[in-house]
C-alpha positions as CSV (number, residue, x, y, z in Angstrom):
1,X,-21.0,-27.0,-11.4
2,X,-21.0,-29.7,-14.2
3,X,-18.0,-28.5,-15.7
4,X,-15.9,-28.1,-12.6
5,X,-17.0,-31.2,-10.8
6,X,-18.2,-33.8,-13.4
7,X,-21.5,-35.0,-15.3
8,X,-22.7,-36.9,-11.3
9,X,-23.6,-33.0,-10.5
10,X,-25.9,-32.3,-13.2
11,X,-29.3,-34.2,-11.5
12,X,-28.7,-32.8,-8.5
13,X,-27.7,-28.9,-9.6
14,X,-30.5,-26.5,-8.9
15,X,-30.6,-22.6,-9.7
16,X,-32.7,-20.3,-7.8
17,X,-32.9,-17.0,-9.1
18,X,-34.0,-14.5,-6.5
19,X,-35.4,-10.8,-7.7
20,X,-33.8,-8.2,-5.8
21,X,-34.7,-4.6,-6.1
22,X,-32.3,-2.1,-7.7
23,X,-30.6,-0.4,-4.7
24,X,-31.2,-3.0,-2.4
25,X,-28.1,-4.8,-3.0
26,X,-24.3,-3.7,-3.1
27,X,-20.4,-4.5,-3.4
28,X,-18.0,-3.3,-0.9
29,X,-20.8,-1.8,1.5
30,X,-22.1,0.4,-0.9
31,X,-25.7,0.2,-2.9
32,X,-25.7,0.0,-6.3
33,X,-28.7,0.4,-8.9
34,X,-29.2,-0.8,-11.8
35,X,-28.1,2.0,-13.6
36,X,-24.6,1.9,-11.7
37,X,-24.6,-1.2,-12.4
38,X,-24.6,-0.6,-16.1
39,X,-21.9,2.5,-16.0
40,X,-19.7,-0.4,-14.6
41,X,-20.4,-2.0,-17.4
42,X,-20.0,1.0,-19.9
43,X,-16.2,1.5,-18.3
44,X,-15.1,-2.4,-18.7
């Protein structure tokens, strides 16, 4: 956020970092794991 919209953003700039369980998330409507995650990875 700073470095897009300027040093005013950094006191107010929060990041929450929510835990979510491999499998319980996705792209394009399908699950992924951790583990497809990393294959995606592999293949960049």
């Amino acid at each position: 956020m700073v470095a897009i919209e300027g040093e005013a953003m950094r006191g107010v700039t929060w990041v929450r970092v929510i835990d979510v369980p491999s499998g319980q998330w996705g792209i394009g409507g399908k699950a992924l794991t951790a583990d497809d995650v990393k294959a995606l990875q592999v293949g960049s």
